[in-house]
N, C-alpha and C positions, 0 to 999 in steps of 0.2 A: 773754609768749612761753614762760614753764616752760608754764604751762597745756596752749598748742600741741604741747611738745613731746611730754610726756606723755600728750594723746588719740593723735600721731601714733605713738607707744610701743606703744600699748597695741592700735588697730588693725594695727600691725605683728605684732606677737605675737598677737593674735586673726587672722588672716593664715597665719598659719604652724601655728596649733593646726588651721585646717577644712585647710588640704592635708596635716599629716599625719595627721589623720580620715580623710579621703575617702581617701588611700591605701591605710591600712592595710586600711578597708573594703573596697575594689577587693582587695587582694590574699587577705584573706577570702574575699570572693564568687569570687574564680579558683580557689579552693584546694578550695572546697566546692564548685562546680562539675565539678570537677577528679576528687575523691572519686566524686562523685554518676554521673559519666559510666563512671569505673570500677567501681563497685558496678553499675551498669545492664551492661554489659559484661561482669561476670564473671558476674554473675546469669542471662541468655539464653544465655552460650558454655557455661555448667556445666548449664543445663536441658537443650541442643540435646545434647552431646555425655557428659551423664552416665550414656546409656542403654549406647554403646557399651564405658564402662569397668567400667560392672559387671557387664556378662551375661559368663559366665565360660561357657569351652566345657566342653560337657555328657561328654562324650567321654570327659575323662581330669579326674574326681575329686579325685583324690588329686594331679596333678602330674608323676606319672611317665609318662613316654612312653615306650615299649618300643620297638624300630626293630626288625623282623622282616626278612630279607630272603629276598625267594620263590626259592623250591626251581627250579633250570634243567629247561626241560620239551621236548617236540621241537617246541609250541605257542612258547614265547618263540624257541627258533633259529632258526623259520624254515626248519626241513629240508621234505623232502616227503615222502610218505611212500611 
């Protein structure tokens, strides 16, 4: 009967080592899945859209924008002449 109990022991505990294997494995394979799906994602959103963040407008060099405001003409009033 010890005999019994001991193989029953022992497959108990070899039971419990493959589920938490196969667990940890599973939550591995989700985790690196998981990575793989956001590296492929950041990878085509940064190809598609790293053209619009670096073309910089040709315009103003430097930064500064000047705001000029045009001179009143009898063309913008609208009078007749």
């Amino acid at each position: 009967m010890p005999k019994f109990y001991k193989i029953l022991w022992s497959i108990a505990i070899l039971v419990i080592l493959v589920t938490i294997i196969s667990f940890t494995f599973g939550f591995l394979l989700i985790g690196v899945s998981i990575a793989g799906l956001i590296g492929i994602y950041r990878y085509y959103w940064g190809r598609k859209h790293s053209k619009s963040f670096q073309n910089r407008p040709r315009n103003f060099s430097s930064g500064e924008v000047i705001d000029i405001t045009p001179k009143p003409s009898s063309d913008n009033l609208g009078l007749k002449p």
